[in-house]
Backbone as XML, in Angstrom:
<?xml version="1.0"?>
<chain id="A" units="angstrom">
  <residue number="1" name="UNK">
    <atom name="N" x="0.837" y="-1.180" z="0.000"/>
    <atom name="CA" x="0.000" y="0.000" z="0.000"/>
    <atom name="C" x="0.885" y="1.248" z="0.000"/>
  </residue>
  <residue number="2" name="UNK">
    <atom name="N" x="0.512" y="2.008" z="-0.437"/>
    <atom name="CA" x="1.399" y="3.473" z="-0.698"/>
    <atom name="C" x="1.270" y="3.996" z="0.726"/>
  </residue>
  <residue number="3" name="UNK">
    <atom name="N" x="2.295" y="4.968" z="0.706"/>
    <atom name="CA" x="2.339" y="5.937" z="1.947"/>
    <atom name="C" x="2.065" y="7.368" z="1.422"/>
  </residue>
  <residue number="4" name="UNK">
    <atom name="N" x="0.995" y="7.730" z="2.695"/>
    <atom name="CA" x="0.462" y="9.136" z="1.928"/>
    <atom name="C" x="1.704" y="10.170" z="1.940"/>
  </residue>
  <residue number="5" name="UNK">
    <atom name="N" x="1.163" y="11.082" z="1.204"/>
    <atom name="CA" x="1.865" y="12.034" z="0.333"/>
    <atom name="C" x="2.852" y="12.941" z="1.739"/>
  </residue>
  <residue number="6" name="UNK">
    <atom name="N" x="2.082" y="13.286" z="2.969"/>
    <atom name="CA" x="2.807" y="13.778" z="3.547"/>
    <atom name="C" x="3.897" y="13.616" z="4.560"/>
  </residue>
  <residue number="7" name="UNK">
    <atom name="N" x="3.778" y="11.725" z="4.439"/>
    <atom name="CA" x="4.661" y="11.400" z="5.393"/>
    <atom name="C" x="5.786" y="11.088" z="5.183"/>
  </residue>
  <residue number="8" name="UNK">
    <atom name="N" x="6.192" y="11.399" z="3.877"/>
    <atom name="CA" x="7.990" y="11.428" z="3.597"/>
    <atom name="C" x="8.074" y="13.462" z="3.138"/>
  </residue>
  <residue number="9" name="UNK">
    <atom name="N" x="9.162" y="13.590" z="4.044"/>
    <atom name="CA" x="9.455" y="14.886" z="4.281"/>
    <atom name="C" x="10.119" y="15.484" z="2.607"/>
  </residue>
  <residue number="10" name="UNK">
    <atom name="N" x="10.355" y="16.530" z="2.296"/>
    <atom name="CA" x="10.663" y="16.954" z="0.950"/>
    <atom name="C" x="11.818" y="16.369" z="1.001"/>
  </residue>
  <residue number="11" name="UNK">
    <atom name="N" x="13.275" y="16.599" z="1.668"/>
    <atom name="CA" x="14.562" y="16.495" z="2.264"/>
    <atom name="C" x="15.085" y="14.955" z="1.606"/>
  </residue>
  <residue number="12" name="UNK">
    <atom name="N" x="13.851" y="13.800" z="1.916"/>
    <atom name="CA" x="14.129" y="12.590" z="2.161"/>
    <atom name="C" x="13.306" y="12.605" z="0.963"/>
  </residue>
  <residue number="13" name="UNK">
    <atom name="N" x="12.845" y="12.752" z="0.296"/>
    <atom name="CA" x="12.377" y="12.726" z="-1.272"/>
    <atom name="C" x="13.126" y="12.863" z="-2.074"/>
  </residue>
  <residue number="14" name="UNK">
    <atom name="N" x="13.765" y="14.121" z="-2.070"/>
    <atom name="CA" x="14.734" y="15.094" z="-2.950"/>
    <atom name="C" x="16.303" y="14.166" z="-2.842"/>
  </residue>
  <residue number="15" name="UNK">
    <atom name="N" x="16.694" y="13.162" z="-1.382"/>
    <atom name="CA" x="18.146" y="12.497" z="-1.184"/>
    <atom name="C" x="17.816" y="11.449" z="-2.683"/>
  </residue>
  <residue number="16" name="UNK">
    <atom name="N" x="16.406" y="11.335" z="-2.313"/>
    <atom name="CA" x="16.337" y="9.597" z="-3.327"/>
    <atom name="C" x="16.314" y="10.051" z="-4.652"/>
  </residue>
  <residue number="17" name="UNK">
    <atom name="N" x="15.878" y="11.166" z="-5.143"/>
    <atom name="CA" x="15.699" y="11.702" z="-6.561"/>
    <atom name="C" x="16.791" y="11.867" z="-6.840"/>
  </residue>
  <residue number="18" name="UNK">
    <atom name="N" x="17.987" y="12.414" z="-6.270"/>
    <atom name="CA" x="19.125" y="12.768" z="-6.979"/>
    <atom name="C" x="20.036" y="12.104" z="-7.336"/>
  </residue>
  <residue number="19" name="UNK">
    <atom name="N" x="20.511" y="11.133" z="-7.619"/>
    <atom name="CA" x="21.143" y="10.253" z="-8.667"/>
    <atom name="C" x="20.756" y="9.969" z="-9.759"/>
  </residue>
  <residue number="20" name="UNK">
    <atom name="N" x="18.967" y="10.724" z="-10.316"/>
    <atom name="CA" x="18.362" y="10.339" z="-11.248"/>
    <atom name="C" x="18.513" y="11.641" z="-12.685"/>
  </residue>
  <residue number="21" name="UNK">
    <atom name="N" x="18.986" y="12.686" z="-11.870"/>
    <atom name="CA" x="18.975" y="13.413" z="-12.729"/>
    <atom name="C" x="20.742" y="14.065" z="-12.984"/>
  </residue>
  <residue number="22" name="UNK">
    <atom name="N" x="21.548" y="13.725" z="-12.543"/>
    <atom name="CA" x="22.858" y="13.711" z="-12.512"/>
    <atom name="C" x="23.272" y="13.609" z="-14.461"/>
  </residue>
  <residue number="23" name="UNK">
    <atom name="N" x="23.717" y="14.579" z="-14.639"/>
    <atom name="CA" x="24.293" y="15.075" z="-16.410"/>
    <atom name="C" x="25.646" y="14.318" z="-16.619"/>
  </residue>
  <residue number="24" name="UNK">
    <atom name="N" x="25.735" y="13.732" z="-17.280"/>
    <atom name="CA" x="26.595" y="13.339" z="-17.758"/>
    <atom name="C" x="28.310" y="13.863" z="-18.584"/>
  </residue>
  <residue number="25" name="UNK">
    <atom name="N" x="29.256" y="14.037" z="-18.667"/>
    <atom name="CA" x="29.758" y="14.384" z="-19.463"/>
    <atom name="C" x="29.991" y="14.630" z="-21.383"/>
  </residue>
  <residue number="26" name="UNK">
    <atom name="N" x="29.720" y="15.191" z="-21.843"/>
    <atom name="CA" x="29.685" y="14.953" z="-23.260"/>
    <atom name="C" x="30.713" y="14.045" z="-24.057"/>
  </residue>
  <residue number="27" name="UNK">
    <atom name="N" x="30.752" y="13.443" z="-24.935"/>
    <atom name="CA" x="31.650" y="13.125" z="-25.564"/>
    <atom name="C" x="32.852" y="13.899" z="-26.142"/>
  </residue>
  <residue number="28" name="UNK">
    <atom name="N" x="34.160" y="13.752" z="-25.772"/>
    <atom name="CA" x="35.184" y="14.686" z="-26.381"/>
    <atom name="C" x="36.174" y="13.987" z="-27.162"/>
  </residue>
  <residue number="29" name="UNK">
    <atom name="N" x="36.322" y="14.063" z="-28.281"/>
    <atom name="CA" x="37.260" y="13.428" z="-29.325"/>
    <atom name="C" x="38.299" y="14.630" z="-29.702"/>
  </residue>
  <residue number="30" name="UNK">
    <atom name="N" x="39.642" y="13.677" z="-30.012"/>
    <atom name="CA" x="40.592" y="14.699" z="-30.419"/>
    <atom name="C" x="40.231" y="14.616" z="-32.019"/>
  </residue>
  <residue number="31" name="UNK">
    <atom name="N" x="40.802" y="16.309" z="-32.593"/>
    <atom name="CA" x="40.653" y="16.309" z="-33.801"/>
    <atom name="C" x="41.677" y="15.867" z="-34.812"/>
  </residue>
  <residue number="32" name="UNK">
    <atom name="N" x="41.171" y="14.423" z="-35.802"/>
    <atom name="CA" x="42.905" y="14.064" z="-36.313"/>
    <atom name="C" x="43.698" y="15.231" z="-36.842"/>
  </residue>
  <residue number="33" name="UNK">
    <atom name="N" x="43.178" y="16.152" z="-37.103"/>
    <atom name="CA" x="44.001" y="17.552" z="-38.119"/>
    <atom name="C" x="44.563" y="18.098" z="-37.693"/>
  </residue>
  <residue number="34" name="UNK">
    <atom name="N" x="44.399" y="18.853" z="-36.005"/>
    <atom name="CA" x="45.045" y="19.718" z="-35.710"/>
    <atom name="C" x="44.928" y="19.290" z="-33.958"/>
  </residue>
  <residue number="35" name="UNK">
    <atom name="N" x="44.258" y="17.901" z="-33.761"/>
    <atom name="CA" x="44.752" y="17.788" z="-32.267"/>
    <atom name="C" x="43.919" y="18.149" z="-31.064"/>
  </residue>
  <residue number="36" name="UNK">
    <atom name="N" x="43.001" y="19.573" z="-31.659"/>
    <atom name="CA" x="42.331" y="20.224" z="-30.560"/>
    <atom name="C" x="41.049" y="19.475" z="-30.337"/>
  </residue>
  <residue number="37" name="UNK">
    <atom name="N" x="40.374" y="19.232" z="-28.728"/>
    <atom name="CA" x="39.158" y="18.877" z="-28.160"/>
    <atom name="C" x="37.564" y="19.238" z="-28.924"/>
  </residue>
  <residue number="38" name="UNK">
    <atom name="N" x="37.059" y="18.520" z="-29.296"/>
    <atom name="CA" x="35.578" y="18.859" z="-29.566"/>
    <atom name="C" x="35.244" y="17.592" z="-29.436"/>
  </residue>
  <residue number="39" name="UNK">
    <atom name="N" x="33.256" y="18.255" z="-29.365"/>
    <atom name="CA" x="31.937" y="17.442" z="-29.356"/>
    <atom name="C" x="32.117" y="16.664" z="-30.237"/>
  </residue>
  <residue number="40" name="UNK">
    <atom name="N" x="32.116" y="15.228" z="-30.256"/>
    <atom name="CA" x="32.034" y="14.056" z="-31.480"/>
    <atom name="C" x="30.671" y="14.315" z="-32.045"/>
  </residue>
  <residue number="41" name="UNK">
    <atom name="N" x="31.051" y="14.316" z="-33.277"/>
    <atom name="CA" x="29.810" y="14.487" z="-34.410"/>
    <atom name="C" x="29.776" y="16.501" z="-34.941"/>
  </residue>
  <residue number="42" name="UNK">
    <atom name="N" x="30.819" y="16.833" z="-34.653"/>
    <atom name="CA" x="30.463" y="18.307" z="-35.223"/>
    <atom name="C" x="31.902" y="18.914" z="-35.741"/>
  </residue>
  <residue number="43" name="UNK">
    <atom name="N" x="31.861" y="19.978" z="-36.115"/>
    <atom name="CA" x="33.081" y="20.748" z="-36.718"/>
    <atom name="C" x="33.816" y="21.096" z="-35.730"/>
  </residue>
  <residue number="44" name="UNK">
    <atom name="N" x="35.173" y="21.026" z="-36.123"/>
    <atom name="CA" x="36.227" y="21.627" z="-35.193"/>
    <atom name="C" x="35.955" y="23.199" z="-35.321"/>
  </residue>
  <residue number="45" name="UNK">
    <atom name="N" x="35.953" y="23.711" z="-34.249"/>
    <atom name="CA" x="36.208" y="25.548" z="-34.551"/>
    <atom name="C" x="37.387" y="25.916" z="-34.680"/>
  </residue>
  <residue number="46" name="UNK">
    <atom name="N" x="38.645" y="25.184" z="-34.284"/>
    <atom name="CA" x="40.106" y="25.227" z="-34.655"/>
    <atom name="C" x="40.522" y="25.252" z="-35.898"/>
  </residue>
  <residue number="47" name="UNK">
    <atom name="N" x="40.262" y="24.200" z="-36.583"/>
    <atom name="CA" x="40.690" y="24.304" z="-37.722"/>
    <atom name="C" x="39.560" y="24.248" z="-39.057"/>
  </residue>
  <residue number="48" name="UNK">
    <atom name="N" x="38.258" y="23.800" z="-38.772"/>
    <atom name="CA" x="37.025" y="24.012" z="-39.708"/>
    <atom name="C" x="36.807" y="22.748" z="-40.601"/>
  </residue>
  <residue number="49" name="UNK">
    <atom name="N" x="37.007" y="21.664" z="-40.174"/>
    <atom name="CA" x="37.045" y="20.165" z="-40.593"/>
    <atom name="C" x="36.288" y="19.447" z="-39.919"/>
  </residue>
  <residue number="50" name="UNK">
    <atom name="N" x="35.443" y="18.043" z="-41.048"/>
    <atom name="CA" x="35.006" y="17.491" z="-39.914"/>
    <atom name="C" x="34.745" y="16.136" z="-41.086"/>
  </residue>
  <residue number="51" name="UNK">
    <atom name="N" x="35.272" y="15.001" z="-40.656"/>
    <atom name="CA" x="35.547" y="13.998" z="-41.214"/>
    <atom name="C" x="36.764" y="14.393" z="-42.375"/>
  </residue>
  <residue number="52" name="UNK">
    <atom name="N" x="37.556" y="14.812" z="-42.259"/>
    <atom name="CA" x="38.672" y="15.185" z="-43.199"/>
    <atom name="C" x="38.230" y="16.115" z="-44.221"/>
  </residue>
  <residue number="53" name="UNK">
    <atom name="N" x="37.234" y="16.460" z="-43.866"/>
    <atom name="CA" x="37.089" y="17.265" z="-45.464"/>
    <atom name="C" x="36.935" y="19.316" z="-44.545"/>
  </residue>
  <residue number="54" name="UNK">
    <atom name="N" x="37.274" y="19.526" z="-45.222"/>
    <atom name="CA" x="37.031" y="20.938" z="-44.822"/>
    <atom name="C" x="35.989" y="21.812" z="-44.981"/>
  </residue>
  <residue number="55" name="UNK">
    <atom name="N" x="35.120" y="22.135" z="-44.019"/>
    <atom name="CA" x="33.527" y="23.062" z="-43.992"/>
    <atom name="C" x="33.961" y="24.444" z="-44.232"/>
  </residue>
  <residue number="56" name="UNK">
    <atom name="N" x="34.618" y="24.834" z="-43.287"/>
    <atom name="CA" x="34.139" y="26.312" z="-42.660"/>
    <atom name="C" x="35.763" y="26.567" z="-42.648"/>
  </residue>
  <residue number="57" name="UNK">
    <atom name="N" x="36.040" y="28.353" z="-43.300"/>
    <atom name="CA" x="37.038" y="28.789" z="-43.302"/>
    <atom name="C" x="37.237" y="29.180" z="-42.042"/>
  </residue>
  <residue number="58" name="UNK">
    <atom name="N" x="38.440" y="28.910" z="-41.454"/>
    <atom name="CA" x="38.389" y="29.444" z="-39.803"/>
    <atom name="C" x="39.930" y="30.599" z="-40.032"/>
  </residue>
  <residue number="59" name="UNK">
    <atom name="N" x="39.850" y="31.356" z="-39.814"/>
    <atom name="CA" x="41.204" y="32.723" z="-39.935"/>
    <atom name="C" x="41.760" y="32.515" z="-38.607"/>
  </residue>
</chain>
């Protein structure tokens, strides 16, 4: 049978909820071209590549 709503305090609600919403780290891959950190699956802003081919002019 359930326990009514007011007899677990917010405190002791909120201890048990929090492992559930805990963020994760993103994925970080080095870039083969030039080495520098990014999000896997997107363009380097370093050098403007992304699967070897070159997108975006970066100055």
């Amino acid at each position: 049978m359930a326990v009514p709503k007011k007899k677990v305090s917010s405190a002791r609600r909120d201890k048990r909820r929090s492992n559930v919403w805990k963020l994760e780290m993103p994925g970080m891959t080095k870039c083969p071209k030039c080495g520098e950190y990014n999000l896997a699956h997107r363009v380097c802003r370093a050098c403007g590549t992304y699967k070897g081919e070159q997108v975006i002019n970066v100055d």
